[in-house]
N, C-alpha and C positions, 0 to 999 in steps of 0.2 A: 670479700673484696679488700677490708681492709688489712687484714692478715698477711694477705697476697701480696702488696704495697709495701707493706714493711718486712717479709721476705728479700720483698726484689732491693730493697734499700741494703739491706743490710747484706746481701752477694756483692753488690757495689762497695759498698767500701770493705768488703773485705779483699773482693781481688782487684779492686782500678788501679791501676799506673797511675804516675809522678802526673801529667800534664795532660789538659784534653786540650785538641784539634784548638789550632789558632789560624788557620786556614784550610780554606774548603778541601775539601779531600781530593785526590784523583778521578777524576771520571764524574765530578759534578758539574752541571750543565754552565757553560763557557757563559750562556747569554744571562747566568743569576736566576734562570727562573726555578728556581726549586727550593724548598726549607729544608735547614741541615740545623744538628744538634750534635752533641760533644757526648751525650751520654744518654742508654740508652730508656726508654718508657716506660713511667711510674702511674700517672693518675691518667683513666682511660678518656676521661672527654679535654683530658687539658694537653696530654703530651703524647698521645699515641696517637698512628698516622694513619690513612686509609689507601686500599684501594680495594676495585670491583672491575665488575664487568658489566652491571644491571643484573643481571641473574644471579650475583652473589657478590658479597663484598668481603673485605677482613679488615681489620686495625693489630697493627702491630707494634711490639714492644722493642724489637731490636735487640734482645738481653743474650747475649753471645751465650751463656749456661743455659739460659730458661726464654726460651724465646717463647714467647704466650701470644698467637692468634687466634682475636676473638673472630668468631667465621658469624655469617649471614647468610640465609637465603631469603630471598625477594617475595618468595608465596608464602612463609611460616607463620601462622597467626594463629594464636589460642582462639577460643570461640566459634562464635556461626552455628551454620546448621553442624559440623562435625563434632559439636559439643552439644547441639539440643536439634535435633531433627526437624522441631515445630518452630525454630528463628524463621524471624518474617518478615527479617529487616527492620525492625522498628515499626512496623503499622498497626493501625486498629485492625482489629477485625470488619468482611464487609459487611455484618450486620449492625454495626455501627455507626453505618455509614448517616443512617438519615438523621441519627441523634446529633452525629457530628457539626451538622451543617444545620441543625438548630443553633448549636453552641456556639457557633462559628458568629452565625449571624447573633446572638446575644453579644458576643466578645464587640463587634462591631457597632451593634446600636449604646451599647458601652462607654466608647471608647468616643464615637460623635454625641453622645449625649451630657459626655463630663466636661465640666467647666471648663478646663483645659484641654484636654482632647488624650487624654493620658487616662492609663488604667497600671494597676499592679500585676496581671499575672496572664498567663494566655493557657490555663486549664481548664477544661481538661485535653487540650489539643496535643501534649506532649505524651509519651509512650515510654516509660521506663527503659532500659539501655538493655536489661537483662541480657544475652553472652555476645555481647558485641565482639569482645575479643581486645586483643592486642597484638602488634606484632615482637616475633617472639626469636631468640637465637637458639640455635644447638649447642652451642655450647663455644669449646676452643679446641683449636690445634695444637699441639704443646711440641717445642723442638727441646730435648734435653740433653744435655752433652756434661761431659768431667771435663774441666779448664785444667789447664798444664800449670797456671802459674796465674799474674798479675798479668791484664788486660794495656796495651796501651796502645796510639793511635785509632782511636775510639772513632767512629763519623758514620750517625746514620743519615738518611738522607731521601726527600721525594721530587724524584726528575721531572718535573711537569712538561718539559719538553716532552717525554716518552712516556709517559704514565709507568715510571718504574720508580720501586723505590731499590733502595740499598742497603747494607749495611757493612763495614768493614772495618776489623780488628787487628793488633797482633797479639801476643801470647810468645812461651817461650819456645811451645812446638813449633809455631810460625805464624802464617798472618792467613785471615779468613776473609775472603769476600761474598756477601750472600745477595742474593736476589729472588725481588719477591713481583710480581704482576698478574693482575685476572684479566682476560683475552675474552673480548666478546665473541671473535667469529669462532673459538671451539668454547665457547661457557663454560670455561675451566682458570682456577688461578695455580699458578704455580712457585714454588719455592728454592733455589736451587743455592746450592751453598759449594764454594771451589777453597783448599785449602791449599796452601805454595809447596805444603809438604809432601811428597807421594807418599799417601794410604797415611795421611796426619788428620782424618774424618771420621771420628766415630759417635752416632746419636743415635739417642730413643724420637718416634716419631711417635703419638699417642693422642687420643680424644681424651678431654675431660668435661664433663657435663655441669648444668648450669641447677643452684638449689632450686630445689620446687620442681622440677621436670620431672615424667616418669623416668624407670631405668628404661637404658636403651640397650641394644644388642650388640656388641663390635665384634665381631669375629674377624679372621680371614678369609676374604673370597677366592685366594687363590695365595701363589707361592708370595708373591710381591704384591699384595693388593687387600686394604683394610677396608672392613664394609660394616659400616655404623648403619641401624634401620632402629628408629622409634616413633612417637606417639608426644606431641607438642601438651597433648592435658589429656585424661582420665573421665570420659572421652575426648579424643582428641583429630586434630588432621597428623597422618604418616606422611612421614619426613626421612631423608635418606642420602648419605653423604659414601662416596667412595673414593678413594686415595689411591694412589701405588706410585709408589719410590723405584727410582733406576740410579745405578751408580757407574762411577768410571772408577776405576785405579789398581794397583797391586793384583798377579794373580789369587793371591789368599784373600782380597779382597770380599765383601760381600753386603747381598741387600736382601732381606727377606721381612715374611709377616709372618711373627709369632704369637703363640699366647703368653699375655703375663705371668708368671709363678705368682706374683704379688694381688694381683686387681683380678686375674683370671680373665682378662678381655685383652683382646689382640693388643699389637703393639707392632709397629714396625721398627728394622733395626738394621742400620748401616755401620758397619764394622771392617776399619781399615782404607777407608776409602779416599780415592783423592778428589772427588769432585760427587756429590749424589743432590737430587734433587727429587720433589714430590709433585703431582701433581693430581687436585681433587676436584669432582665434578657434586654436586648436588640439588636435590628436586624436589620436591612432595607431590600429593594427589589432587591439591586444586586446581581447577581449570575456570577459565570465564567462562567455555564456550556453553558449559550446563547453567550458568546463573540463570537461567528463565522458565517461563513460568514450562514452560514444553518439557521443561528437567524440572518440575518440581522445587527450582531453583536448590539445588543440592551443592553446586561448586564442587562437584567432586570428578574427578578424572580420571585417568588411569595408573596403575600402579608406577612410578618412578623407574623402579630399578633397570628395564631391559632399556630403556632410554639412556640411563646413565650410564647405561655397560657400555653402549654404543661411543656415545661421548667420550669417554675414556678411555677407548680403547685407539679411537682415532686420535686424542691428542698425546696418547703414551706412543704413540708411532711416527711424532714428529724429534726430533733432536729439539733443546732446548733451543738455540739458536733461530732457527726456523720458526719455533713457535712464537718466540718474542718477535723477529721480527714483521710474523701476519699482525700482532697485538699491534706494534707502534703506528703501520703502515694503517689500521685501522681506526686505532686513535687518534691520527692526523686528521682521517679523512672527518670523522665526528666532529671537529673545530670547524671544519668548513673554512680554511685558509684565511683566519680572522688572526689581525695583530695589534698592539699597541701599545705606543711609547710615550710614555707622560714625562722622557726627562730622566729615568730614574738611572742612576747608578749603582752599579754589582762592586762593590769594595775590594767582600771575601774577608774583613777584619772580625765580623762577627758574626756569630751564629742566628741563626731565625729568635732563640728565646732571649738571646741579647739584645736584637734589635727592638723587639715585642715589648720586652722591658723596658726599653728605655724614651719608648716613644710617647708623645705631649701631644693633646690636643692643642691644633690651631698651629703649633711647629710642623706637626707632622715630619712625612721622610717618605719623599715619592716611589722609593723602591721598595718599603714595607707596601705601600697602597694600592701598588705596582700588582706585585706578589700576590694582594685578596683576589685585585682582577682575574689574575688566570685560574687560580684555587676554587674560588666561584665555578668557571667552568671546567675545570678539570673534576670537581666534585658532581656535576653535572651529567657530564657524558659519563663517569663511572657509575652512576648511580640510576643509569635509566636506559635504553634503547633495549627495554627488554619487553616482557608483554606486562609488567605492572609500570606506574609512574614513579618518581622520586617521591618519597612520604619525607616526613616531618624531620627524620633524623635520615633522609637519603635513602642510604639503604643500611648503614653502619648502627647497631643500637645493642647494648649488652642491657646482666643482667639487675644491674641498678635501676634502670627505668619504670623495669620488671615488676618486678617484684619487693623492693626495699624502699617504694615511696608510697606518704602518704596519700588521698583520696588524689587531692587538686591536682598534685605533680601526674597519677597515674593518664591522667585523661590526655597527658600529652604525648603521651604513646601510643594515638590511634593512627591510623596511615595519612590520612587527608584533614589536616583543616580548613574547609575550602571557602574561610571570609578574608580572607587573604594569604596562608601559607603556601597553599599549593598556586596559586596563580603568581605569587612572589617568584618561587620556584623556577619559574618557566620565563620570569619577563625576560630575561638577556640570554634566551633562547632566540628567537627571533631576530634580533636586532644583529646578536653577533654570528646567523649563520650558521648554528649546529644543527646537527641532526639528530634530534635526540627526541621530536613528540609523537611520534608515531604510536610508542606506546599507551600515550596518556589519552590520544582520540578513542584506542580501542578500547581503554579500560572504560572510557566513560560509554560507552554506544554499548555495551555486554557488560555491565554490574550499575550501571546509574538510571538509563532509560527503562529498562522493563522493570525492571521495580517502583521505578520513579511515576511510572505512568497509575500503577495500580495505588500509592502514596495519592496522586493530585485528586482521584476520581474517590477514594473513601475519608482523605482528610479534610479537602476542600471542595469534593463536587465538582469538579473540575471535568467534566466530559471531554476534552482534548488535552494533549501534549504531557508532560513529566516535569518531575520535583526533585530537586535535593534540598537536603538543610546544610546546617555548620559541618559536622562532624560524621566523615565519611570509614568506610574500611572497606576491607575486598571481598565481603559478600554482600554488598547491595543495597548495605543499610542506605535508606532513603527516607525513612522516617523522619520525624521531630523528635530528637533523643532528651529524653529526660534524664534528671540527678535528683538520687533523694538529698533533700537536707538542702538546696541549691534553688539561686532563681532560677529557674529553669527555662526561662523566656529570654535570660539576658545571653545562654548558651545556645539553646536550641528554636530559636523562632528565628529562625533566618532562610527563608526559599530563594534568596536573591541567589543561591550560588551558585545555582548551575547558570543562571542569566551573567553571573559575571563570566565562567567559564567560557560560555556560545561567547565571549567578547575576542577571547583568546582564540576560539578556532578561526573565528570571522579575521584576527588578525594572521593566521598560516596561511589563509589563501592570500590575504591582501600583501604581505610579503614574497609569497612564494608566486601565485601565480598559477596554481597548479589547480588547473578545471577541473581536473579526470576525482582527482580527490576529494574537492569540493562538493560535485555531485555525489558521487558514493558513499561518502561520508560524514563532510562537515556541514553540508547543509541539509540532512536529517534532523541532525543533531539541534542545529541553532532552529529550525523548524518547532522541531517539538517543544523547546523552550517559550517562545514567543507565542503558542497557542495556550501554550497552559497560563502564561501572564492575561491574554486576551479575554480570557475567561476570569482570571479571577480579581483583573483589578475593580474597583467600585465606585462610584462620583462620590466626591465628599460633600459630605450632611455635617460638616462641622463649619466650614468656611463659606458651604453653599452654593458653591461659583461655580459647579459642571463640572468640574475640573476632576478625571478619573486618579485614583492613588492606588498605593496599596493598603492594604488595613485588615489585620495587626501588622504593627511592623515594630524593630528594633535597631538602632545603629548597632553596630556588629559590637556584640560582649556587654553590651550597655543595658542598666537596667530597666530603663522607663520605655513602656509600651504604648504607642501612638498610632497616628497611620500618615502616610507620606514622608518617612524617613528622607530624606534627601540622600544617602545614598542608596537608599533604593528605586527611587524614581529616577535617577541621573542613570542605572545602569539598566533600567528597561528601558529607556531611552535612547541608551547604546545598542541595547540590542535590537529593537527596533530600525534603529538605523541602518544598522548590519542587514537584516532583511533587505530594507528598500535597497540597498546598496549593491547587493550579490542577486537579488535575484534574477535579475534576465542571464546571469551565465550559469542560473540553478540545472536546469532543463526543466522545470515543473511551470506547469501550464495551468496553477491554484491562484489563477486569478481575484477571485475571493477575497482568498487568505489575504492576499497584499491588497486588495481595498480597506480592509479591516484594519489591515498594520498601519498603514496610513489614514485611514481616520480616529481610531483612537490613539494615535501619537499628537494628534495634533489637538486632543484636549488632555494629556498627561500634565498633571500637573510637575513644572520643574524642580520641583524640590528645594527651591531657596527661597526667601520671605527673611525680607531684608526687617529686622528688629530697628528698638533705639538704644540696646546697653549692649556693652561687651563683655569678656570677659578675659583675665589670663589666668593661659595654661603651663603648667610647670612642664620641664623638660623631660622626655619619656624615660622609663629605666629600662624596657628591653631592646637587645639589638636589634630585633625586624622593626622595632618602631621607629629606632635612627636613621634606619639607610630606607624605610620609607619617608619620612619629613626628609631625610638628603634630598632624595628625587626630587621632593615635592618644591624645593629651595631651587633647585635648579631648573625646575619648569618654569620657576619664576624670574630666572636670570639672574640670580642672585647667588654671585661667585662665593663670598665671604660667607653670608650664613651657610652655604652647600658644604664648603669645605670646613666649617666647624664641629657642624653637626657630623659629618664624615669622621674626622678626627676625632671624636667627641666617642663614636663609636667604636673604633679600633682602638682606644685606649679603653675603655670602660667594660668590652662585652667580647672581645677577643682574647683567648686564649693564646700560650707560648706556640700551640702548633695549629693556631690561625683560626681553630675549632670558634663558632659566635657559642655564646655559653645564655642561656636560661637562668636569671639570678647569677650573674656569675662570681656573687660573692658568697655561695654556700661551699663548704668544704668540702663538697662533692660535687661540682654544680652538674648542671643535664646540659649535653649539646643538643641543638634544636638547630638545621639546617637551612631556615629560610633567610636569615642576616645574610650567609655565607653568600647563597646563589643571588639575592636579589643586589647584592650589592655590585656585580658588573653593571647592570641594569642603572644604576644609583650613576655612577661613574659615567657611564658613558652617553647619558640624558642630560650633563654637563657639558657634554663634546659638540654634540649633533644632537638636534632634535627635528620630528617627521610628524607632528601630531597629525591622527585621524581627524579628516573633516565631514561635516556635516552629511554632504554630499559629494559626488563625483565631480560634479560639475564648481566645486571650490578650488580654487589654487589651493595644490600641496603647497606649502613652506616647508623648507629646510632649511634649519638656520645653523649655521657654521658655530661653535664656539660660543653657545650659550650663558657661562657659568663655569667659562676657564678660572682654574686659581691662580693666582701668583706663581704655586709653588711649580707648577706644570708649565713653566713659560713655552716652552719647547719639546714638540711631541709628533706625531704621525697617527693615524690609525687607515690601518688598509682591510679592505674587504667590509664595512659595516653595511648591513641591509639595508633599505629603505622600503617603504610600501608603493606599491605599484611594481615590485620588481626590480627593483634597482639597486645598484651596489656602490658605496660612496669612498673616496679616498681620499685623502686630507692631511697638508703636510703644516703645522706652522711654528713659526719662531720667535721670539721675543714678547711673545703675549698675542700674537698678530698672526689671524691665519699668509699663508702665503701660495697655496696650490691646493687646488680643490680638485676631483675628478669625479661621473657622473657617469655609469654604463647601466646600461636599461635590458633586460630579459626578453622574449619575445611577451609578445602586448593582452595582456588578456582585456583590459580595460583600458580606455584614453583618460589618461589623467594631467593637468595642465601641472606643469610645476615649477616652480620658483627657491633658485637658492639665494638664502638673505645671510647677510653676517655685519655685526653694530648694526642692524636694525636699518640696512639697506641690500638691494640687491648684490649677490655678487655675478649673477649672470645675468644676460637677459632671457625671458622668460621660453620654459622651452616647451614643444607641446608634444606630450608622446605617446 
């Protein structure tokens, strides 16, 4: 990698022209929503740009000689059962079971019998990680071309109006415009490069693969058509990418697939051309629909290829033009007609790593703040509406993460961390209107629940419902994952997660509305969770007051071992809630079950016990931990610290191409996804806020402009969700809302609702 870096440096100044781009370029988005750069991408998580489709993403460099696309596909992961047949997701064995649930109950007579109610360790309940896996790349796409001369008029650029990025040069043959976009409705991204010259177009198109991977096989499949087939590890899951290049221009023009004389593996090669363009499809053989126990749980599906023939063949039969346009028209629809103006002004004086540079916490610059908003969701919808969810790094991850870090760093390479990353993920899913979770219900009901269920019944005895811990991947792991050498209870003793996830479905219907899916789906789901807490919570014998807890428990990453974490009690609480709340539009007639949900909620202990000392806590160092304390500043109305801590994070944890960075002062740092997405969420929990009540029968509040800044005196947001179904609009000026608007879905629930703004009504009360 770093070789590569000082490569790409050193083509730079050998061919760049006199002056970069001192305004935006042609054909960059009028309304400013897009990040543009003057020169093109050196270090992969700081300056290089994305896009996907969910099904596959890329990050690229933009290098008019060496254009380097790192490629993704969404199912590639080392590990699993394709690397050990006998993976079990992380469980004991069932004959284990009864020892377990001796140890269990020791850990707990433990834990209420110490003077404090605190123990050191929660083993032997943890399960070695053995091939969990990682998610993994194939490598890159490589564009290689002979420059004519010195580059200038340089500007690459990502249109978040259209999910397109750009890039555009000249040279002394003439001037080059490329274009790059991944299209969900055909799960193919495409490349397409027009030069001003006729037949002034001539490139190598080529795979290069990633250290540590097996070789793989690239041949030709055909006259125009490269077809890369390998094996992610030794053993491994098969993986399989296919490409084919079309061109326009001069009759001697041409575009075929050859073999290298050099490498001996295909290559495709456009020669003469005045306009050619790629487009690649990619798959592997994992499937959800096997994770259970009726498969063996194998996650193994059918072979890729005749799939991807298909897929490719139909998007190599659209005209570029066409194809982009199904892309944008579907990209739209995936925002779900959500907009927002905080004020900001589009210059055009400086470039995205200018502005990035130059910005102050607490000054800020509402158009940089502007810009995370849509990026958040633009990174969102590309990175998911496919059949797996947006993992830690999205879908975009090379092979730094991989392979070249040490222990600590490796573990942030699994797909889910679900004590906050992946429900980070998804908060400003909801609220702004996307369409983007469908994937994330199914992944969880087909790789969480049948394995989770066989986790509750030999880890904890648990005779009804299912389990996750912390640290998820896409074959099922549902175990308590252990680390050697590691507190292994401050990582892996966390069951609250799937209870906070059922928080999340429970909010899709309370948003949406939508019964039909409800029953089908999400109230299985939030079901089975709520039977396995009913079972396993236990009255505490430390305090003595009846009061049911959980126990072991751990605040998320922390290492003292207790029982009644308060946020573990607060979010069975929620969940519980959620029950009493959905079920008469469940269709299930488990009367029972809900005498039970409601009677032990009503001895749950609340998880707070108010002390007499305090304490302070220093300021957090990673980005998801700012733009969570944002949110949490803005729950409390509280403009000034919201907007510092905000600022606080976009100066310290954001990268020049907007990437939130992991440590982001190591000379490599790692991007890590959740800052990114959670931060519309952070934003716009300042505008409007709709908390979940208690019960139905509570006035919703909606309160107008909780945790306005200063700097946003003057703004708009149209189309924000509200729960019950409803869609909110909101115009105001000088610090001071000034038009508010209120349209309601049809009615699944009667909810009474109330808009308030400064801490009075603004309407009166309306009942719908």
């Amino acid at each position: 990698m770093v070789d590569f870096q000082q490569a790409l440096v050193s083509v730079a100044l050998y061919f760049w022209g006199s002056s970069p781009a001192v305004s935006p370029p042609f054909g960059f988005p009028a309304s400013g929503n897009g990040l543009w750069y003057s020169e093109p991408a050196v270090n992969w998580s700081m300056q290089y740009l994305p896009i996907g489709n969910g099904y596959l993403g890329a990050t690229i460099n933009g290098n008019p000689v060496s254009d380097r696309i790192h490629l993704n596909i969404e199912s590639l992961w080392t590990g699993g059962p394709f690397a050990d047949p006998n993976y079990n997701g992380g469980n004991h064995q069932p004959s284990e079971q009864s020892n377990l649930t001796s140890q269990l109950a020791r850990i707990r007579d433990t834990i209420f019998g110490s003077s404090n109610g605190t123990i050191e360790g929660v083993e032997p309940l943890p399960v070695y990680q053995g091939v969990f896996g990682s998610y993994a790349s194939p490598g890159y796409l490589n564009i290689n071309r002979t420059g004519s001369g010195n580059f200038t008029n340089y500007a690459r650029w990502l249109d978040m109006d259209n999910a397109v990025l750009k890039t555009v040069w000249t040279e002394p043959s003439g001037s080059f415009n490329r274009t790059y976009f991944c299209s969900n409705p055909t799960r193919a991204c495409t490349v397409h490069t027009v030069s001003s010259t006729p037949g002034g177009f001539t490139a190598n198109y080529s795979f290069s693969s990633l250290a540590g991977l097996p070789t793989r096989n690239i041949t030709c499949l055909d006259s125009s058509t490269i077809h890369l087939r390998g094996f992610v590890g030794s053993p491994g899951m098969l993986y399989e990418i296919l490409g084919s290049v079309q061109q326009f221009g001069p009759a001697n023009s041409s575009a075929s697939c050859i073999t290298d004389a050099t490498s001996g593996t295909a290559i495709l090669v456009v020669d003469g051309s005045t306009e050619a363009w790629i487009s690649w499809v990619g798959g592997t053989e994992y499937s959800m629909e096997t994770g259970n126990a009726a498969s063996r749980y194998t996650f193994k599906g059918p072979d890729p290829h005749n799939e991807l023939v298909v897929l490719l063949s139909k998007v190599s039969a659209q005209n570029v033009a066409a194809s982009l346009a199904i892309h944008i028209a579907d990209y739209h629809s995936a925002l779900g007609g959500f907009s927002l103006n905080i004020g900001q002004r589009f210059e055009g004086t400086k470039t995205t790593s200018e502005l990035r540079k130059e910005y102050k916490t607490d000054v800020g610059n509402p158009y940089l703040e502007w810009l995370l908003f849509n990026y958040g969701r633009y990174m969102l919808a590309e990175s998911t509406r496919s059949s797996l969810p947006a993992n830690l790094q999205g879908i975009w991850i090379t092979v730094s993460l991989i392979l070249s870090r040490s222990r600590p760093i490796k573990r942030k390479c699994h797909l889910l961390d679900a004590n906050i990353n992946v429900q980070m993920n998804y908060w400003a899913a909801e609220m702004t209107n996307m369409k983007v979770t469908l994937g994330l219900w199914e992944y969880m009901e087909k790789t969480w629940a049948p394995r989770g269920a066989e986790t509750a019944m030999i880890l904890y005895n648990a005779a009804h419902g299912w389990v996750t811990h912390n640290e998820m991947n896409i074959f099922g792991h549902t175990g308590m994952k252990g680390f050697e050498g590691w507190n292994t209870a401050a990582w892996a003793n966390y069951p609250e997660s799937a209870a906070w996830m059922m928080i999340h479905a429970y909010d899709h219907f309370d948003y949406t509305n939508d019964v039909t899916w409800w029953r089908a789906q999400g109230w299985p789901l939030v079901k089975g969770v709520a039977q396995f807490w009913l079972d396993h919570l236990v009255e505490d014998r430390y305090s003595k007051d009846g009061a049911l807890v959980t126990a072991p428990c751990n605040s998320p990453e922390q290492a003292i071992v207790t029982f009644g974490c308060s946020h573990s009690q607060q979010l069975i609480w929620q969940l519980f809630e959620a029950v009493e709340k959905a079920f008469g539009v469940a269709g299930d007639n488990d009367t029972a079950f809900l005498h039970e949900v409601r009677t032990k909620k009503l001895k749950l202990d609340k998880g707070v016990r108010i002390g007499s000392w305090g304490q302070l806590q220093e300021e957090c160092v990673l980005g998801w931990e700012k733009i969570w304390r944002a949110a949490c500043w803005a729950q409390l109305h509280n403009s000034t610290e919201f907007y510092h801590i905000l600022t606080y994070a976009i100066e310290r944890n954001f990268a020049e191409n907007l990437w939130s960075l992991y440590y982001p002062f190591l000379d490599d740092p790692i991007f890590q996804i959740d800052a990114n997405l959670g931060y519309p969420a952070a934003v716009l929990n300042a505008l409007v806020q709709a908390p979940d009540t208690s019960s139905l029968s509570d006035t919703l509040d909606v309160t107008l402009l909780p945790a306005l800044p200063s700097a946003w005196a003057t703004g708009s947001i149209v189309g924000a969700r509200i729960r019950g179904g409803m869609t909110l609009g909101l115009t105001w000026s000088n610090g001071k809302a000034v038009r508010a608007s209120l349209s309601v879905d049809p009615v699944a629930r009667v909810r009474h609702v109330r808009l308030l703004y400064a801490g009075n009504p603004w309407l009166h009360s309306l009942l719908l």
